[in-house]
Structures are given as structure tokens and as C-alpha cells.
C-alpha positions in Angstrom: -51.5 5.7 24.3 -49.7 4.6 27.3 -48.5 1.6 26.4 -47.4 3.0 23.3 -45.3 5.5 24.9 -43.8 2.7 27.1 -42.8 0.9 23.7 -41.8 3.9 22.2 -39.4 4.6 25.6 -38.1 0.9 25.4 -37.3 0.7 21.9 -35.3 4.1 22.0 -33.2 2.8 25.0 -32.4 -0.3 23.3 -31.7 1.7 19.8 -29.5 4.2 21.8 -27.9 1.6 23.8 -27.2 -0.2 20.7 -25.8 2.6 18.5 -23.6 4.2 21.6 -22.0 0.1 21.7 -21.7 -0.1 18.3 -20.1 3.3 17.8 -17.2 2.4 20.5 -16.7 -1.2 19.0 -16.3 0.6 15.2 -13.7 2.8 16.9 -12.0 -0.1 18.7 -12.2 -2.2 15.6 -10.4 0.7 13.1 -7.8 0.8 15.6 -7.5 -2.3 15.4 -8.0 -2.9 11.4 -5.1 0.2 10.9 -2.5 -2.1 13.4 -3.0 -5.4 11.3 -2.5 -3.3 7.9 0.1 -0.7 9.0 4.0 -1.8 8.4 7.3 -0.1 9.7 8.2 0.9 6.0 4.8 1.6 5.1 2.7 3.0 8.6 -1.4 3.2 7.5 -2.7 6.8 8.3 -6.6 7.6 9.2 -8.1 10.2 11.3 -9.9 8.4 13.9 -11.4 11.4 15.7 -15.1 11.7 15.7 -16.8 12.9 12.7 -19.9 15.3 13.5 -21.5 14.3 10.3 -20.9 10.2 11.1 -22.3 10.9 14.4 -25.6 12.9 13.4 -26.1 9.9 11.1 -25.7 7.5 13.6 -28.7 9.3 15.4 -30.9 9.5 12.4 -30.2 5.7 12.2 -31.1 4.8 16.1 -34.3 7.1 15.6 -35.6 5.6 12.4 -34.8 2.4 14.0 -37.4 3.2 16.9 -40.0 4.6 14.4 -39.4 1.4 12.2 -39.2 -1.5 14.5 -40.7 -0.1 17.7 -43.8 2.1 16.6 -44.9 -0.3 14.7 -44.9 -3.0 16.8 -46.3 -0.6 20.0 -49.4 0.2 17.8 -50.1 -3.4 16.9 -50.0 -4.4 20.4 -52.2 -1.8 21.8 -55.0 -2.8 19.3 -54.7 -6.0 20.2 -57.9 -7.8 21.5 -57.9 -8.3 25.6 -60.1 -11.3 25.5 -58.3 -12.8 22.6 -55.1 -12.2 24.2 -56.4 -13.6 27.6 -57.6 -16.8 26.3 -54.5 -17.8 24.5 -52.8 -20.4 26.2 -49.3 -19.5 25.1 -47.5 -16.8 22.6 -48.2 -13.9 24.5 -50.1 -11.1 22.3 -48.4 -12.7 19.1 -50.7 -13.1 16.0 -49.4 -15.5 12.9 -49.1 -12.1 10.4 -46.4 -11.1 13.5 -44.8 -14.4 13.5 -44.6 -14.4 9.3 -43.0 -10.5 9.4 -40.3 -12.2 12.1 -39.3 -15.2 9.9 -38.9 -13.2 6.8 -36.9 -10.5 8.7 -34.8 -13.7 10.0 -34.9 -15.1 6.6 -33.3 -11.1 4.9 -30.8 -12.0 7.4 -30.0 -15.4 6.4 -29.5 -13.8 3.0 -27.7 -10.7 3.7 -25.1 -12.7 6.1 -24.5 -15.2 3.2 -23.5 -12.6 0.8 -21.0 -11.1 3.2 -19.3 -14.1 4.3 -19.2 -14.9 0.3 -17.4 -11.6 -0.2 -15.3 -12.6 2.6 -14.5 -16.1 0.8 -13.9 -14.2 -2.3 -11.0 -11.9 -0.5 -9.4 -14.5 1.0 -9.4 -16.7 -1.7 -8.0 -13.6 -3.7 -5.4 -13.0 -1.2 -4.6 -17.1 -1.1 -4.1 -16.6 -5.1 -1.8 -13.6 -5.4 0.5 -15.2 -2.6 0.4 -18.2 -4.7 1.9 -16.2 -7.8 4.8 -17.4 -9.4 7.2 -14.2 -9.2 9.7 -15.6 -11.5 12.7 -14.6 -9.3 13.3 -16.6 -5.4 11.8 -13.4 -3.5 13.0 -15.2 -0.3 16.0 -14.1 1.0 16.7 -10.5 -1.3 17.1 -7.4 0.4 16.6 -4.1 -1.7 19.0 -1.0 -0.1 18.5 2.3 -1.6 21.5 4.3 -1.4 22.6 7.8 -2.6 25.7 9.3 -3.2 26.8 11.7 -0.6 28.0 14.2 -3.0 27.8 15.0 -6.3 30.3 12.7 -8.2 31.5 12.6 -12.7 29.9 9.6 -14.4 33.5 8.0 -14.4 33.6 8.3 -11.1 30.5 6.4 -10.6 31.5 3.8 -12.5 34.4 3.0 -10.5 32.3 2.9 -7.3 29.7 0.5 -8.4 32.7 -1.8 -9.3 34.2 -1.3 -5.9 30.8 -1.3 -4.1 30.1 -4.7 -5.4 33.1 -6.4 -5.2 33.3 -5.1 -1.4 29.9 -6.6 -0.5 30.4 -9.9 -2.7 33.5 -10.2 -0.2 31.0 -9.2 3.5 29.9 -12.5 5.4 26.6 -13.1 5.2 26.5 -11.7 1.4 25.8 -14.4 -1.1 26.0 -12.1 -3.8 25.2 -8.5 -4.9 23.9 -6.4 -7.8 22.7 -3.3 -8.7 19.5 -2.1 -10.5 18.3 1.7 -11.7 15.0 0.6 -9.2 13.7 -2.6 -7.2 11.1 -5.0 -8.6 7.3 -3.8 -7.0 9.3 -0.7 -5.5 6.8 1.7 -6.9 9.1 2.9 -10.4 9.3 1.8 -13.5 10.6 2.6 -16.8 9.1 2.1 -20.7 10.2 3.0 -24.1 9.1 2.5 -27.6 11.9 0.2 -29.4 12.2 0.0 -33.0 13.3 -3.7 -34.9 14.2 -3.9 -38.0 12.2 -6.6 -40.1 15.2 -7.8 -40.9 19.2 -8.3 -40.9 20.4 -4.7 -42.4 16.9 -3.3 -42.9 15.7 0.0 -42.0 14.4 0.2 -38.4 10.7 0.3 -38.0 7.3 -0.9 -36.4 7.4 1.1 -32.7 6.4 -1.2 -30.0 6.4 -0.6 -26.3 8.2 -3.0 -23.3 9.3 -1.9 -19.6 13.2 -1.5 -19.4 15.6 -1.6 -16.6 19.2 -0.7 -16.2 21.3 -3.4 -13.9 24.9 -4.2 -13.4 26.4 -7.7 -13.8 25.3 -11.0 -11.9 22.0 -9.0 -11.5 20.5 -12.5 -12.7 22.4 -14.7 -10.7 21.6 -12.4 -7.7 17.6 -12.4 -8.4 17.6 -16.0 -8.8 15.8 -15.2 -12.8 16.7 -18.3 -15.1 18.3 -17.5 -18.2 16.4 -19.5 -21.1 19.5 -18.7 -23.6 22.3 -17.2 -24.6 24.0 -15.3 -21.4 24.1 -12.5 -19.1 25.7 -9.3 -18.2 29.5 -9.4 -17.4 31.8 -7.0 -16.5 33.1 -6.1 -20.0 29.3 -5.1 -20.4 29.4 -2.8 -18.1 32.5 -0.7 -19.6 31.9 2.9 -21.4 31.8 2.0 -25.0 31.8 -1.6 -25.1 29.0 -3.1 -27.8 25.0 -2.5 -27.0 24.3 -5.3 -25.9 20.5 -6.5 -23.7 18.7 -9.3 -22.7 15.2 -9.5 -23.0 12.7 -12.1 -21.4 10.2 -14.5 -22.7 7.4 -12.3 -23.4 9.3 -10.1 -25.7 10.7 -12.2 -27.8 7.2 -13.9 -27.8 5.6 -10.6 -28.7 8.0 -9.3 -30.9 11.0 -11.6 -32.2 7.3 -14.0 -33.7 8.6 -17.0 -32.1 12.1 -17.4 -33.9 15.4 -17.4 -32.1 16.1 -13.7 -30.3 19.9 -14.1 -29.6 21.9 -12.6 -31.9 18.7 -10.3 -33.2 18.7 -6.4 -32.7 16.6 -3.4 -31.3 16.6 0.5 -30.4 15.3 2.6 -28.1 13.7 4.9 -31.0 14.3 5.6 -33.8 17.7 7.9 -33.2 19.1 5.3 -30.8 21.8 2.8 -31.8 20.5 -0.7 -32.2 21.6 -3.2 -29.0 21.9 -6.6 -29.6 20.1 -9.7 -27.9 22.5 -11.5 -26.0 20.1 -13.8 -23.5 16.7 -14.2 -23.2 14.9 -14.7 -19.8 12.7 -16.5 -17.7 9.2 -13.7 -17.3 9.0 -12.3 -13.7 6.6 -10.1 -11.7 7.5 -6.7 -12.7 5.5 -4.5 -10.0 2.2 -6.2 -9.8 1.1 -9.7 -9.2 -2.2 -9.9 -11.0 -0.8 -8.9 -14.2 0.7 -11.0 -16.9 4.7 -10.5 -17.3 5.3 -7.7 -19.4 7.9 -7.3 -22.2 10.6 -6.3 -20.7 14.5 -5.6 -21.7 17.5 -5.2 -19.6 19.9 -2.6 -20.5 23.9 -2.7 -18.7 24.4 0.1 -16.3 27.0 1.6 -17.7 26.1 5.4 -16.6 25.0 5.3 -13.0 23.1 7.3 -11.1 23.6 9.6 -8.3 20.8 7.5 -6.8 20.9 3.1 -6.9 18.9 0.1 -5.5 21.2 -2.8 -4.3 19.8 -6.3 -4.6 21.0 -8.1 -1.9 21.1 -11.7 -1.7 21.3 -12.8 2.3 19.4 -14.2 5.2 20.3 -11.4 7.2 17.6 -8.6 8.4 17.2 -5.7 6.5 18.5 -3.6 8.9 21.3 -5.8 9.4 22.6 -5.0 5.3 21.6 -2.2 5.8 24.3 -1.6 8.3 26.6 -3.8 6.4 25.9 -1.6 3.7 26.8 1.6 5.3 29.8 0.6 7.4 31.4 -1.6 3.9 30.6 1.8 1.5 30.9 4.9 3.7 30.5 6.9 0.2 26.9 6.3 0.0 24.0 7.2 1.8 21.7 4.4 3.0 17.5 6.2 2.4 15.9 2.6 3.5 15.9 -1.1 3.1 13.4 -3.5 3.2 13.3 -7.5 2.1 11.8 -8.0 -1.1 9.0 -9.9 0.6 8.0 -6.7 2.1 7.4 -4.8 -1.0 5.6 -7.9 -2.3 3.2 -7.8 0.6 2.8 -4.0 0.3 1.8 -4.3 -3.0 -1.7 -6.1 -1.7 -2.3 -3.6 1.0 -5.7 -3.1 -0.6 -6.6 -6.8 -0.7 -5.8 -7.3 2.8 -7.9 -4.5 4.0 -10.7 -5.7 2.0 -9.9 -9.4 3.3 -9.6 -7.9 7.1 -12.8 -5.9 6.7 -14.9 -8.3 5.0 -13.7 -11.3 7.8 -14.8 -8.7 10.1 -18.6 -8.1 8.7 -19.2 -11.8 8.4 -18.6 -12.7 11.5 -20.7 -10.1 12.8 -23.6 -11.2 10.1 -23.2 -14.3 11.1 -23.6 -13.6 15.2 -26.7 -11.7 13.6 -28.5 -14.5 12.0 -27.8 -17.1 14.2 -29.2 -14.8 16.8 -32.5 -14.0 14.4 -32.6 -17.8 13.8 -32.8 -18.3 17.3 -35.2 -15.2 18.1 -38.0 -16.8 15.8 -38.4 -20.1 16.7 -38.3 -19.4 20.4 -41.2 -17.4 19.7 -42.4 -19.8 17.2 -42.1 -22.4 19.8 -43.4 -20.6 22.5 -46.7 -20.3 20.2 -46.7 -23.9 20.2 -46.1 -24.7 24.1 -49.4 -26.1 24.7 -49.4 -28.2 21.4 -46.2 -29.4 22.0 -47.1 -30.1 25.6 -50.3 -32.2 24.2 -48.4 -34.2 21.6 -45.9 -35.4 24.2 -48.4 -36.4 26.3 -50.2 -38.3 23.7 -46.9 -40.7 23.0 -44.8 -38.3 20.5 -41.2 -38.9 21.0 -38.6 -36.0 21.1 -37.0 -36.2 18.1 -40.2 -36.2 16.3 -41.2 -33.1 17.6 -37.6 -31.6 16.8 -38.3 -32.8 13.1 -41.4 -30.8 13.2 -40.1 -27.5 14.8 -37.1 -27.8 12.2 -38.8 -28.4 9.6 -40.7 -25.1 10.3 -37.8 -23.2 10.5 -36.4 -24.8 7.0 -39.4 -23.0 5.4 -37.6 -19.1 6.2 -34.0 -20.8 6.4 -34.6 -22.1 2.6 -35.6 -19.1 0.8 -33.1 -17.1 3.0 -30.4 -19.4 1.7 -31.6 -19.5 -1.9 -32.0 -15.4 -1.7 -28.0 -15.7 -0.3 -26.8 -17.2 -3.2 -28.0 -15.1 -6.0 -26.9 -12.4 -4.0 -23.2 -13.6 -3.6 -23.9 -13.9 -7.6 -24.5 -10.2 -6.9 -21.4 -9.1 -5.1 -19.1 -11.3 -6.9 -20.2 -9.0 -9.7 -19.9 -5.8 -7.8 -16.5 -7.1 -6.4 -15.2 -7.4 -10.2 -11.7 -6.1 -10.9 -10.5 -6.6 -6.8 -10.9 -10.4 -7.2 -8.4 -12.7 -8.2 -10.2 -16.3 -8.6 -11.1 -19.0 -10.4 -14.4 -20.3 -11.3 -14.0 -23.0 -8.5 -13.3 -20.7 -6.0 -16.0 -18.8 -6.7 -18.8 -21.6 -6.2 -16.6 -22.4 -3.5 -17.4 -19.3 -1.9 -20.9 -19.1 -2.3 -21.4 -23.1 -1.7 -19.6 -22.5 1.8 -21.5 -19.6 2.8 -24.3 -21.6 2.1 -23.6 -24.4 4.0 -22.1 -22.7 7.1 -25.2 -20.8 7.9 -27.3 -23.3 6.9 -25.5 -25.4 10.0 -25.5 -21.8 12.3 -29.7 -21.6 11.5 -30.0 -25.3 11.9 -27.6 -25.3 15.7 -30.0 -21.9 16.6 -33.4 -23.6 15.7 -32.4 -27.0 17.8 -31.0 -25.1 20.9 -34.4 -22.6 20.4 -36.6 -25.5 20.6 -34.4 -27.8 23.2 -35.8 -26.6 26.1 -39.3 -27.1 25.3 -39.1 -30.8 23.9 -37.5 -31.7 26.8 -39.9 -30.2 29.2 -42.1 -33.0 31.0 -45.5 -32.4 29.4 -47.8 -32.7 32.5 -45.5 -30.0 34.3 -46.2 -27.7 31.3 -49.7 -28.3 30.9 -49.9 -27.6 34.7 -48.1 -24.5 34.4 -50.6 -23.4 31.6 
């Protein structure tokens, strides 16, 4: 009963010692996590103050962690056989059905750390993809202003200002060029209609079909860097009250709905009741507001009624906060609400990949401190077992690497299945993971292949530095000792 107790006591200090370190390092390391994801435009919010019902938790966890692994192990040893225990040379009280519950433990970790740092090969591989994207449009270098109007102004009125707005920035050093747009690309809006074709020249319109629209002024195209595959853009005559309908439409529309024949020159509505526009260029597909999925259909309407509210596209090397400036101090009559590079809103839109990438780097390096640490737990006390019959077959003539074949070769029969378990578990989580990756099939072995291989190397490094000290030992000074 007594030493029970003194288990008992042991195991609940190391459990509460554990969970009071691991509690401050998950506060330290959400800190931590919500700096690397937070951005000046776009700051990441979470209450970090404790959480009663997290913390009662985390003390039903470090008790059922004494019951589990510290009762157990206190009952076994207090049955244990004195003169058994007494005439074992080495191993302490350890029996082989101990040793075999140890390496599968080790072996559970082996697996679980593999699947984690497979999730963690998955994100990253995910997050290498997306940045990878073609975008259709030169993201480098565009700066997106959102302005107001700082009173209420007549449609004409509007009009005139756009005009004057970008002719006075096209005209500001360190402006390339200018344009304006009803929203930004991956700004959070968007716009869709159902437009009408008719089948053919002079028909009746029918046959609804749906495709994202937006409204931009002239050199829009030239300013996004989007390639024109025919015909031509906006101009300024497009942009006067009452000139022709005119739009330009990119690749995927007149894929989807023009079947493959020649768009320019070719009409559509927005509905029924609106008059038909026609197809003046067609353009290269871009990345309307999210990276992972295919271009839409998409047409591009002149802005010929403003709104009291604009985006300006910005072509310049300058900061942000720079055009922003420029911006203000070139058009007092609008209200700057925020600017931010086009990169920026990019990068915002995979705010959930790189929290999942963050936080699944951060578990598998902890599961991998974990099973390199099991590793080396279990064959120390493997080896410790085998002291005296190490001890013997050195003094008999066995050289050292020899016996370091043998002791690794023990520890490849709970590093092997572990690994084996690993991978159909990565299998597993690639599975759960589902709709937040963003791979290919070689990626995916890639994964699971590395997070094979790296712990295979970790349980390998443990085993041999476990077992070091004891092949090197001089054999009669450890029979001696015995």
C-alpha cells in the first residue's frame, strides 16, 4: 500500500507539473499563433483569457493520466516478487509483458506523430499550391484605394469626376496608370446576373445562364495587366451616357456560352427586359475572389453611372499608404476608407490555410519531440534489461557495431509497425482534411512518404544514442559493477 501511495504521489506531481507547463506554453503559443496570422488591415481576434471549462478539463486529463499510467504501473510493481526482483542482474523490477506495453505505446506514437507531420506536409504543400496560382492579372505592384464621395453628388456629376480623377492620377509621379472598378478583385464583393443570348443574329432572346459581372472604367485592362485574347477594350467613348452597350467577356464565357465560335461582334442581356450589349473583346480568365476555384464566366460592363462609393486600381511601386496619400492630396473630393496592395487581399484570402499550416507545423514538431523521446525511453530500458548480456557478449569478442545491429534491429520490430500504422493513418487524415487541401496526387505520397522517412531517421538517431552508452562501456567494468 505504501509504495503504491508513493507512485500514486509521483505520478500526480509529474501529471500536474506537466499540465500547469503545458497550459502556459498553449497560452504562449496562441499569442503567438494570433501575431503570425493577424495583419494591419485585417487584425485576428480571440479571447485568450482562461476558460473555466478548458481548465476543469485540463484537470480531469492530469487525473485520468495518474489513474491510467501511474496506478497501474504502482500495482504491478508492488506485486512484484522480492526474490525475483533481487536476483535479476539488471532491468530493475521490469518484466517482458512491461517492456512489450512500452514498445507499443512508443510504437502508437511513432504512428500518431506520422499522421500529424503528414497533415502538416499536406498544409504546406496546400499553401505552396495556392501561392503558385496563376491569377491571370500581375498582382505585383497594384494597389486597391477605396474612396467615397464626401457628399452626395447627380450621376452627371460623377461622371465628370471619374474622368478628372483619372486623368489627375495618370499625370502623379510614381502612377503608371489608373482605373476604376465598382469593387477589387478578392475584396470580399461580387456581383452575378442571369444574361439572356439569343440563338441567333435577330432571334428572340433566350436560354438564362448565370456569369459574375463587373463595372470598370477605361484602361481597367491595361492597368490589371489582364491580356486581351481579341477584339479591344474600354475607351473613353465607352464610358459616355448613351453611347452603344457594349462588354467584354473572358475566356470562360465565351467557352461556356458563345460554344466555341467567335464572341466579338455577338450579343447578350442582363435579362430578359435589358437591352442586348455587344461583345467587343474577349479576355484572358483571372482569379475572381478565390484561388482554388476555376475562373468563372465573367463580363465586364463600362462604368458609365458611378457610384457614390469606387475602388481605384492603382498601378505603382509605391506603399499603400503612400497612394493613399497621393490619392487624397490629388482628389480632395473624395474620401479615402482604406488601401491595401493587391497582394494583401490575395494573402487574406488564405487566412484559414495559414492557420491550419501554422497550427499543424506546430503539432508536429511537438509529436515528433514526443516520439523521438518514446523511442529513446524504450530502448534505454530495453537495454538496460540487456546490460549483463551485452556486458558478456563483449567480453566474448563481439564487436560494437554488431551489438548496435542487434539492439536496432530490436527497436525496428515497434518502429515498423508504428510506421506502417502512420501511413494508413495519413491515408486517414488526408481524407478527413478533404475540401481544405489543395494538392496533387504527388504531393500527397510525398507527404506521407516524408513523414515516414523523417521519423523513421528520429527513431533510428534515438535508438543508437539510447544504446551508445552501453556498447561502449568496457565489459569487465560492467560485469564488475554488476
Amino acid at each position: 500500500g505504501r509504495i503504491v501511495r508513493q507512485l500514486l504521489v509521483e505520478s500526480f506531481a509529474l501529471a500536474s507539473a506537466a499540465s500547469i507547463v503545458g497550459s502556459v506554453l498553449a497560452w504562449l503559443s496562441a499569442s503567438l499563433l494570433l501575431g503570425m496570422l493577424s495583419r494591419e488591415r485585417l487584425p485576428v481576434q480571440i479571447d485568450l483569457t482562461i476558460n473555466w471549462h478548458m481548465l476543469c478539463l485540463t484537470i480531469l486529463v492530469c487525473v485520468l493520466t495518474t489513474i491510467l499510467f501511474g496506478l497501474w504501473p504502482a500495482i504491478h510493481a508492488s506485486r512484484t516478487a522480492l526474490d525475483g526482483a533481487l536476483r535479476r542482474r539488471s532491468g530493475g523490477g521490469s518484466t517482458p509483458s512491461t517492456l512489450r506495453i512500452g514498445k507499443g505505446l512508443a510504437a502508437a506514437q511513432i504512428a500518431i506523430s506520422i499522421s500529424v507531420l503528414s497533415a502538416t506536409g499536406l498544409m504546406l504543400a496546400t499553401l505552396h499550391n495556392l501561392l503558385g496560382v496563376q491569377t491571370g492579372f500581375q498582382k505585383q505592384g497594384m494597389v486597391l484605394v477605396h474612396v467615397n464621395t464626401l457628399s452626395p453628388m447627380s450621376m452627371e456629376a460623377r461622371r465628370v469626376l471619374l474622368k478628372n480623377v483619372q486623368r489627375r492620377l495618370a499625370e502623379t509621379a510614381g502612377i503608371e496608370d489608373a482605373a476604376f472598378t465598382n469593387f477589387g478583385l478578392f475584396a470580399g464583393s461580387k456581383a452575378s446576373v442571369s444574361i439572356t443570348l439569343p440563338e441567333n443574329p435577330g432571334s428572340s432572346l433566350s436560354t438564362a445562364n448565370e456569369c459574375q459581372t463587373m463595372e470598370v472604367s477605361s484602361r481597367y485592362f491595361e492597368t490589371m495587366r489582364i491580356k486581351v485574347l481579341s477584339g479591344r477594350t474600354f475607351e473613353l467613348r465607352d464610358m459616355e451616357h448613351g453611347s452603344s452597350r457594349v462588354a467584354l467577356v473572358n475566356r470562360a464565357f465565351a467557352n461556356s456560352y458563345m460554344d466555341g465560335q467567335l464572341a466579338v461582334g455577338r450579343r447578350f442581356s442582363r435579362g430578359p427586359a435589358d437591352i442586348p450589349s455587344e461583345i467587343i473583346g474577349v479576355v484572358e480568365d483571372i482569379k475572381y475572389d478565390s484561388l482554388r476555384e476555376a475562373s468563372p464566366a465573367m463580363a465586364y460592363f463600362p462604368m458609365r453611372n458611378p457610384y457614390d462609393w469606387m475602388t481605384i486600381v492603382v498601378r505603382s511601386w509605391l506603399s499603400p499608404v503612400t497612394i493613399a496619400g497621393l490619392v487624397r492630396s490629388v482628389v480632395p473630393e473624395v474620401m479615402v476608407r482604406g488601401s491595401a496592395s493587391q497582394e494583401q487581399f490575395i494573402e487574406e484570402s488564405m487566412l484559414r490555410e495559414r492557420a491550419l499550416t501554422s497550427v499543424s507545423t506546430a503539432f508536429g514538431t511537438v509529436g515528433l519531440v514526443l516520439a523521438a523521446i518514446g523511442v529513446f525511453a524504450v530502448v534505454s530500458h530495453s537495454v538496460s534489461r540487456r546490460t549483463h548480456e551485452l556486458a558478456v557478449r563483449r567480453a566474448l569478442g563481439a564487436q560494437r557495431y554488431n551489438l548496435y545491429l542487434l539492439l536496432l534491429k530490436n527497436a525496428a520490430l515497434f518502429i515498423g509497425p508504428g510506421l506502417l500504422l502512420g501511413l494508413l493513418l495519413s491515408s486517414l487524415v488526408k481524407e478527413i482534411l478533404g475540401s481544405l487541401l489543395f494538392t496533387t496526387s504527388a504531393d500527397i505520397v510525398s507527404a506521407s512518404a516524408g513523414s515516414a522517412l523523417i521519423l523513421s531517421q528520429i527513431a533510428l538517431v534515438s535508438s543508437y544514442l539510447a544504446a551508445r552508452r552501453t556498447c561502449n562501456a568496457e565489459p569487465a567494468i560492467t560485469l564488475k559493477e554488476m
